[in-house]
C-alpha positions in Angstrom: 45.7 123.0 -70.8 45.3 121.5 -67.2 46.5 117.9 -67.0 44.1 115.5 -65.7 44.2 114.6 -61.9 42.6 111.4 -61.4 42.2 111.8 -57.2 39.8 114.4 -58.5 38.0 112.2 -61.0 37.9 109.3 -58.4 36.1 112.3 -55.9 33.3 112.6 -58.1 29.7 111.4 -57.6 29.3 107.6 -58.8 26.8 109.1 -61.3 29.3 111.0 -63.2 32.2 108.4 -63.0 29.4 105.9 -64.3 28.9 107.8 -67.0 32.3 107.9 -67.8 33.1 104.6 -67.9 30.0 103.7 -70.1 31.4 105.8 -73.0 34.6 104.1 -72.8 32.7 100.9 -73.2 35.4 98.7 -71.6 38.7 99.7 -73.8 40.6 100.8 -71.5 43.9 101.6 -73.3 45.0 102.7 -77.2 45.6 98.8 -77.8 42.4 97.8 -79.6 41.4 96.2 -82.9 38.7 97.7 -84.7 35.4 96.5 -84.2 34.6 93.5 -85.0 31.2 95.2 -86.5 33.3 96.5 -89.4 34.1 92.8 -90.5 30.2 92.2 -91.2 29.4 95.8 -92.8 32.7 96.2 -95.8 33.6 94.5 -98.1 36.9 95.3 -98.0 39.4 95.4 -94.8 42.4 97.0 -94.8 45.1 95.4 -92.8 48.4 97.2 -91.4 51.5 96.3 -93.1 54.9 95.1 -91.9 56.4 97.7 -89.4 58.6 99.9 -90.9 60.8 100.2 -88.0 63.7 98.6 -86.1 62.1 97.0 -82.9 63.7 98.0 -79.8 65.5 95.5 -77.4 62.5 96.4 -74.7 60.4 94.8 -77.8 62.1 92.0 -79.0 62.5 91.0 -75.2 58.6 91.4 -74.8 57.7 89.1 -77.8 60.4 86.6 -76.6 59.4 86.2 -73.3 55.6 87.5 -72.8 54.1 87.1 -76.0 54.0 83.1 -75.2 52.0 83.5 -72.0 49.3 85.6 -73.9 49.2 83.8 -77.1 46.3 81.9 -76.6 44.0 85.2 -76.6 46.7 87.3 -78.7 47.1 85.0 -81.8 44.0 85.9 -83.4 45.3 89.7 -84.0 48.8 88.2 -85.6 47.9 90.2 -88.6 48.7 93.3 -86.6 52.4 93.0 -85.2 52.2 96.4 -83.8 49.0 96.7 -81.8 50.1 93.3 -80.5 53.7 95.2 -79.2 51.7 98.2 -78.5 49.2 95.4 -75.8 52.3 94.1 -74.1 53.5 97.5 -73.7 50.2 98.4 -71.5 49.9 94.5 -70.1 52.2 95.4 -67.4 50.8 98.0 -65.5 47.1 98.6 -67.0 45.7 96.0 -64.2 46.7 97.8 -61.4 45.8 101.6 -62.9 43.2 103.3 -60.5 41.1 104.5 -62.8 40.4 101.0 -64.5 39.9 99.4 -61.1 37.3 102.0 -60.0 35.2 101.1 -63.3 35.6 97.5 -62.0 34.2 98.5 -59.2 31.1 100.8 -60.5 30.7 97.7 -62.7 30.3 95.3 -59.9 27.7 97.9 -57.9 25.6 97.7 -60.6 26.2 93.9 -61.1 28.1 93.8 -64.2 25.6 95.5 -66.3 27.7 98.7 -67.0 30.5 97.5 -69.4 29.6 93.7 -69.2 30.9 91.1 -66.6 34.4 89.4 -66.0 35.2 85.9 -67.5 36.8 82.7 -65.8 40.0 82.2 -67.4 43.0 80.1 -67.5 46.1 82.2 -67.7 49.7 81.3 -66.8 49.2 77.7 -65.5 46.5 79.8 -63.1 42.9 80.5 -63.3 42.4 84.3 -63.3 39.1 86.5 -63.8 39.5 88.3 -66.8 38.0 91.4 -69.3 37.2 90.9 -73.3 36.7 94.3 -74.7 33.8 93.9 -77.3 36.5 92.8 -80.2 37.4 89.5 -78.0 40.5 90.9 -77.4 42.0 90.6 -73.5 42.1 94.0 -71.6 43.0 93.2 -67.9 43.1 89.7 -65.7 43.2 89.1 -62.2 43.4 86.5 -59.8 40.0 85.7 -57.6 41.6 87.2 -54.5 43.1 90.5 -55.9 39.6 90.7 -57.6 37.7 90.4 -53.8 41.1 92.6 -52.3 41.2 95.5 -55.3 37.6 95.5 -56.7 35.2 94.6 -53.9 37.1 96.3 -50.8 37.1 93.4 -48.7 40.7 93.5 -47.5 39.8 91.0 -44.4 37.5 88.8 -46.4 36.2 85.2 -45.7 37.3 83.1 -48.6 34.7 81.0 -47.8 31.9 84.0 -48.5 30.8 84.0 -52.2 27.8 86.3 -51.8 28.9 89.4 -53.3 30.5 87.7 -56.0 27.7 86.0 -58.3 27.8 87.6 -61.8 30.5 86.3 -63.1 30.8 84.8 -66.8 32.0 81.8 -68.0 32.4 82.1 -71.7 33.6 79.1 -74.0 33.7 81.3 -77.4 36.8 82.8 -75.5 38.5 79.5 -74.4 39.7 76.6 -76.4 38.4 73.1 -75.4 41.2 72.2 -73.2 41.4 75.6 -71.1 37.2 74.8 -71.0 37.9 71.4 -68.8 41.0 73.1 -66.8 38.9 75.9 -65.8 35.5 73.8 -65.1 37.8 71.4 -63.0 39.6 74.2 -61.0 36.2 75.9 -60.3 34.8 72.6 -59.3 37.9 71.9 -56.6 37.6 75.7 -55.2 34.0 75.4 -54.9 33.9 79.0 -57.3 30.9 77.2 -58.9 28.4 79.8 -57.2 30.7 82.9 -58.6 28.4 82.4 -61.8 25.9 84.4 -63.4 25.9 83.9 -66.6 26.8 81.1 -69.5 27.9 81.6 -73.5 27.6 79.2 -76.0 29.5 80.1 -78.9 31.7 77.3 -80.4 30.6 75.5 -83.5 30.1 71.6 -82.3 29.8 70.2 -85.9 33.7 70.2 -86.5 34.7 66.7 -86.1 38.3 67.6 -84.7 36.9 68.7 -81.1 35.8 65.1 -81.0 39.1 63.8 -80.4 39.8 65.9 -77.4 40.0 63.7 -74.4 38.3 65.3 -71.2 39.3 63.2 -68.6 43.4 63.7 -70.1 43.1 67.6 -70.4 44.7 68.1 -67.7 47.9 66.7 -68.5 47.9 69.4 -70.8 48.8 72.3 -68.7 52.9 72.2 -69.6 52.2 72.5 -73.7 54.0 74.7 -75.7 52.9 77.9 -76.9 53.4 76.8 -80.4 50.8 73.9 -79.8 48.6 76.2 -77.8 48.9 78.7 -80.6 47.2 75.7 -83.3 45.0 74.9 -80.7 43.4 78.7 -80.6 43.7 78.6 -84.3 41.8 75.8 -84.8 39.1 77.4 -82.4 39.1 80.3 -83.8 38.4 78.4 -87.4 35.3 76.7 -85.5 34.2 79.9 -84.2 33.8 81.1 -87.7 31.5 78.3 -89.1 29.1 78.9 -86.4 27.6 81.8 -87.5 25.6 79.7 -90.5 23.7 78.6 -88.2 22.4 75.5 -90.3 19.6 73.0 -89.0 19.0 69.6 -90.4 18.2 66.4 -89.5 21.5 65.2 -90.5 23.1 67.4 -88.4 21.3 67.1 -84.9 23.7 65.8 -82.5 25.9 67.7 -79.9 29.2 66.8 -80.6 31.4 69.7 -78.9 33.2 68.5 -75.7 33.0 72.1 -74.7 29.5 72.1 -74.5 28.7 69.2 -73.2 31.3 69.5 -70.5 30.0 72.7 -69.2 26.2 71.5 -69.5 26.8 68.6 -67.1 28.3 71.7 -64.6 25.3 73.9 -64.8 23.3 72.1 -61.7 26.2 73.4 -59.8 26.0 76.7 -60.7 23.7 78.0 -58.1 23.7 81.5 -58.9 23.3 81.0 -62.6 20.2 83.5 -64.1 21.4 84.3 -67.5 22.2 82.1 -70.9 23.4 83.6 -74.2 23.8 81.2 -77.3 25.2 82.2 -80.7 24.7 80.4 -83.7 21.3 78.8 -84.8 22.1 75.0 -84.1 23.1 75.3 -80.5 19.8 77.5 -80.4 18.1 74.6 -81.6 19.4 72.0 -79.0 20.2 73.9 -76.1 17.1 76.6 -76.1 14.0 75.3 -78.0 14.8 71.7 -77.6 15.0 70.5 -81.3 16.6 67.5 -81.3 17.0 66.4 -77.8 15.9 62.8 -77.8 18.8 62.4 -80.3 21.2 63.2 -77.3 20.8 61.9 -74.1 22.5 63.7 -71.5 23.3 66.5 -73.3 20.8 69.1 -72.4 20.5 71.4 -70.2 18.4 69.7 -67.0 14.8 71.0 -65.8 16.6 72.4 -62.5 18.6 74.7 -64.5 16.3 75.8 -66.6 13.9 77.0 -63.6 17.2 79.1 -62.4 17.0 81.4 -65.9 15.2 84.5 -66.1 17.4 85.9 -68.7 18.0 84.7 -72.8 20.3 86.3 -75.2 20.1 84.5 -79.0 22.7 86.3 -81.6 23.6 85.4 -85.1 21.1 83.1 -86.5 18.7 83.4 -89.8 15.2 82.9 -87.7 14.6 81.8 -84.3 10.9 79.6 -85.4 12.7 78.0 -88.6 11.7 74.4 -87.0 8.1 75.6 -87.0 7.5 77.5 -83.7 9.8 78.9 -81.1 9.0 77.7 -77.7 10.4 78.9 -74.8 7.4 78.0 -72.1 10.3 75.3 -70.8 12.3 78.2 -69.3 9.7 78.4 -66.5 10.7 81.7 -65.2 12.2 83.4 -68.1 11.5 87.0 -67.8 13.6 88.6 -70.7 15.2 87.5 -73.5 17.2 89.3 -76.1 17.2 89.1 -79.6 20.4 90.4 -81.8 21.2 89.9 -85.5 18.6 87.5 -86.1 17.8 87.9 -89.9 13.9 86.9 -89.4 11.6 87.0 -86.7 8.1 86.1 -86.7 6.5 87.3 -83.4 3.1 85.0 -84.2 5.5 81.8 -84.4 7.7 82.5 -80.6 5.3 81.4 -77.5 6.6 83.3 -74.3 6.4 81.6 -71.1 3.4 83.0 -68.1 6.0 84.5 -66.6 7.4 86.5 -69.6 8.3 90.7 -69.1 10.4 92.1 -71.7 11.3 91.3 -75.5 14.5 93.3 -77.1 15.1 93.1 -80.5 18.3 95.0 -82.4 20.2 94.7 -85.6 17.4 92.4 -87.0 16.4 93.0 -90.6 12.9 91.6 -90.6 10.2 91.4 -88.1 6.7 90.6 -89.1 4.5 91.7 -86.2 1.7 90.2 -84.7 -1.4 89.4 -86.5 -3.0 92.1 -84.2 -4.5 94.0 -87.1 -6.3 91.0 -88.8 -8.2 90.4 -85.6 -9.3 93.5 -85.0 -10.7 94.0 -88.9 -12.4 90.6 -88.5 -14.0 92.3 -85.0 -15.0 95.6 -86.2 -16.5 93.6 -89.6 -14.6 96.3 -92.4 -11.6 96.2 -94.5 -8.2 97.8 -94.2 -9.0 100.9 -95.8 -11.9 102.1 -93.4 -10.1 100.6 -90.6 -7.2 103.3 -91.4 -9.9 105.9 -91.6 -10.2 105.2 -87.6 -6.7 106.1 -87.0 -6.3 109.6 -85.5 -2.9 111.1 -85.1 -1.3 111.1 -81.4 0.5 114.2 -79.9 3.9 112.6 -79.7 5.5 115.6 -78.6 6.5 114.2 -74.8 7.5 110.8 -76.5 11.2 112.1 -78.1 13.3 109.8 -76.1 12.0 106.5 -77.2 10.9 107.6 -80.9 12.5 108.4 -83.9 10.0 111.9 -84.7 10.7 112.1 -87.9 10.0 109.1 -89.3 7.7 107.4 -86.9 3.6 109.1 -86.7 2.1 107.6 -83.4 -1.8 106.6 -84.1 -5.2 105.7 -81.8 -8.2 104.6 -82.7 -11.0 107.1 -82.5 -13.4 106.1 -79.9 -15.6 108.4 -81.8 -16.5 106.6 -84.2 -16.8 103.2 -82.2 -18.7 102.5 -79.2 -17.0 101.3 -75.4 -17.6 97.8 -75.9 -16.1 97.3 -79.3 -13.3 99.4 -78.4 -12.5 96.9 -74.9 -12.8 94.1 -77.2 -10.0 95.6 -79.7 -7.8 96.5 -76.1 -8.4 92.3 -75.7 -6.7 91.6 -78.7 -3.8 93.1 -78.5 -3.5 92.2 -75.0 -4.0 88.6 -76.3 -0.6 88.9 -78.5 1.1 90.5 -75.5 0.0 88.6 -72.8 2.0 89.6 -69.4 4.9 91.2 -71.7 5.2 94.4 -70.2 8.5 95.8 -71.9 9.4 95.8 -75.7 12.3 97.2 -77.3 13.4 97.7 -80.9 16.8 99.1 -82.3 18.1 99.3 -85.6 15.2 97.0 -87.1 15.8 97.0 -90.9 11.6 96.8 -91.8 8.7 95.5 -90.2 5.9 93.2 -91.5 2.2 94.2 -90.4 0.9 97.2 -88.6 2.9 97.9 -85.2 0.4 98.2 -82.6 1.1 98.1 -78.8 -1.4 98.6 -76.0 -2.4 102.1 -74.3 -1.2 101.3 -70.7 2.5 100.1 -71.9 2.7 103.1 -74.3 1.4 105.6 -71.9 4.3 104.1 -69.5 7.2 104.8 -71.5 8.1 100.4 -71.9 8.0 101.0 -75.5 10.9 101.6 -77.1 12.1 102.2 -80.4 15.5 103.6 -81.6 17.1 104.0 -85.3 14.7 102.3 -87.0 13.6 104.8 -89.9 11.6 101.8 -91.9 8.9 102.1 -89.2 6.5 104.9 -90.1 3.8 104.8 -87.7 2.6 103.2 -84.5 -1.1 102.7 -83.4 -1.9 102.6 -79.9 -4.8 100.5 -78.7 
């Protein structure tokens, strides 16, 4: 079998090389946890034992003197004390491989979209862009100028020029509250603000210990020991864990997590900043529809900010209108927002700003649609059952990509039976739901509530999409 020559591989088209590096999905090396996904769908997780075998002087040396300058990212996988030898084994060297910098590079042509962006850091006394794989575990790190030299092939580069570097992420979930404040500051004194693109809220701000962290003394912080930094992750890593309960009550509306407030009051300065995610209903609450914000005063995120965001990711919450109604008309120019292991959605509770394109929704288990198909009924004057006995089936043959066949029949109405007028007036309804929303997407939906029905002209141009999502038996296009 022919060994693999990667000055060939790095000589094919972009297209092919993209491809590639999609299906690796951004683990780069045999030194990966399993996914995290796994946690959430057994009951039951089996854990690797104590290693059998007599560690080698290369290992014992690697534990001694590398584990500590890694063990604020590494500590969470103690329960693994080989794949943890097996990740200092590949830290040395996997930064500078070819093959992983080329991906870096296809990643940053197509602006971070193709195995997710890099992360702001603080690594080694240093801040350092670095790469979560999707378990949270640390792949590769680099600082900002190897990342300009290696990635973006400006060897002769203006340090002063931030143009082509703007999609950047800064993620607290992956930072304890102290390296949150170190990095902010260092950004701040480098003037890296513009580097990003995107923000995650993740930490859980009702613990009360974060409370006692004090800001303005973080930085005095930088020489701790790696036994403290270790408890420090720990702790974090506890609060990360209670966030996903995602409880809302009056009793609990105040933002108490240094983290998050600290990066808030930064956001002005973060010119090139389009994109937000949030995890965890209560910060969803405060920071996104505004629940609670009279209760803290300088602690939201400000109107200029929120004019820069045409993006919105929510993950792991129960429902998104559970105050009442889900309003996002704040967000002036938000133009797509994401939806991911929400529990309950309720499409007739979530008012879209004007501005509004495309609404994904995956790994949700209930959506109830619309109230598209009580309209109509009380238009056309007849019940449900001679409304179905309008539906004609579709040829769907031409639709295979974005349907699943066998389980989903796609419906019209038969103009036949109803004349021009009535059947505009039907088309105004559901354009009434939709609005300017010209892109819909759903993936591995559990079941849906109501009749599914979508307008002709999006239909007809391919901008809905549904994938795994066998519960769903028909669609009726209007």
């Amino acid at each position: 079998m022919p060994s693999f020559n990667p000055v060939r591989f790095l000589e094919l088209p972009i297209d092919i090389r993209k491809e590639v590096y999609f299906h690796l999905d951004g683990n780069f090396c045999g030194a990966h946890p399993y996914p995290i996904d796994i946690l959430y769908k057994s009951n039951d997780v089996e854990l690797p034992g104590k290693p059998s075998y007599k560690r080698s002087k290369r290992s014992k040396k690697l534990l001694r003197y590398m584990y500590p300058v890694f063990a604020t990212y590494l500590n969470i996988f103690e329960y693994s004390p080989q794949l943890i030898e097996k990740w200092l084994e590949y830290a040395f060297w996997l930064r500078y491989d070819c093959l992983v910098l080329d991906c870096f590079k296809v990643n940053h042509l197509y602006d971070g979209t193709l195995i997710d962006a890099l992360e702001w850091t603080y690594l080694d006394n240093e801040l350092r862009l670095a790469y979560f794989n999707k378990a949270s575990m640390l792949e590769v790190w680099y600082t900002f100028k190897e990342y300009k030299k290696w990635v973006i092939d400006s060897v002769a580069f203006d340090e002063l020029d931030l143009l082509n570097v703007s999609n950047i992420q800064f993620n607290i979930d992956n930072l304890t509250p102290q390296l949150v404040d170190k990095c902010l500051s260092i950004l701040e004194q480098k003037d890296l603000f513009a580097t990003i693109g995107e923000v995650q809220f993740g930490q859980d701000e009702e613990v009360g210990e974060e409370k006692d962290v004090d800001v303005s003394g973080a930085n005095s912080d930088e020489n701790s020991s790696p036994s403290s930094t270790i408890k420090n992750k720990k702790r974090s890593a506890s609060k990360r864990s209670h966030s996903d309960n995602g409880n809302v009550g009056a009793t609990h509306n105040q933002l108490t997590s240094i983290s998050v407030i600290r990066t808030i009051r930064s956001m002005e300065s973060m010119k090139s900043l389009r994109k937000i995610t949030v995890r965890g209903e209560k910060l969803y609450e405060l920071l996104i529809n505004f629940h609670g914000f009279r209760d803290n005063p300088g602690k939201t995120i400000s109107y200029i900010v929120k004019r820069r965001i045409n993006e919105i990711r929510l993950s792991r919450m129960n429902q998104i209108s559970r105050t009442g109604l889900a309003d996002f008309t704040r967000w002036d120019n938000l133009q797509k927002l994401v939806l991911s292991r929400v529990a309950y959605i309720d499409l007739n509770s979530i008012v879209f700003p004007k501005n509004f394109k495309s609404l994904t929704m995956k790994r949700v288990s209930k959506i109830k649609w619309w109230n598209i198909e009580e309209n109509i009924l009380k238009e056309l004057k007849v019940d449900k059952r001679t409304f179905k006995s309008l539906y004609i089936k579709e040829d769907d043959s031409k639709f295979t990509k974005f349907f699943n066949l066998r389980h989903t029949r796609i419906k019209e109405l038969d103009k036949s039976e109803i004349n021009q007028i009535t059947y505009l007036r039907c088309q105004a309804i559901v354009w009434l739901s939709f609005r300017t929303l010209n892109h819909i997407k759903l993936q591995n939906v559990s079941e849906v509530f109501n009749n599914i029905i979508v307008p002709r002209a999006l239909f007809d141009s391919k901008r809905v999409e549904i994938y795994r999502c066998e519960k769903i038996s028909q669609v009726l296009v209007i």
